[in-house]
N, C-alpha and C positions, 0 to 999 in steps of 0.2 A: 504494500500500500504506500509505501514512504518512495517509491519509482514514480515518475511521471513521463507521460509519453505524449509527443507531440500534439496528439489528438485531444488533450484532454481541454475541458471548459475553458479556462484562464489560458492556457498556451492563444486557443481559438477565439480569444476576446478582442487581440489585436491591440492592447491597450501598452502604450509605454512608459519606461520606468519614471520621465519626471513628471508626469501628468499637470500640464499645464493648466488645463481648462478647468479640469475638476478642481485642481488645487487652489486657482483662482476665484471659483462660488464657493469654495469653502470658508476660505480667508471674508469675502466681502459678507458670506450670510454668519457670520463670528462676528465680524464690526457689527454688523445691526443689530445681532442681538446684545452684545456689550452697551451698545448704545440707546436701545431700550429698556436694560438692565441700570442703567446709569440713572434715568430718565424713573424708572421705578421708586429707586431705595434713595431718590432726590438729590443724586451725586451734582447734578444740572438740573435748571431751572428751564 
């Protein structure tokens, strides 16, 4: 089970290792919630 072979899921997802795009909504949808979260506990007015 610890073998992986070409065929499998993730090999065939096509996705590469710096992952731009995803790591960019990640980071912008983390700002808005911080910034929401700020906006909550009345860090900002």
């Amino acid at each position: 089970m610890a073998t992986q072979n070409k065929s499998s899921a993730v090999a065939d997802s096509g996705a590469k290792p710096p992952y731009p795009f995803r790591t960019g909504w990640a980071l912008f949808l983390l700002a808005v919630n911080l910034l929401v979260a700020a906006y909550y506990f009345h860090i900002i007015e």
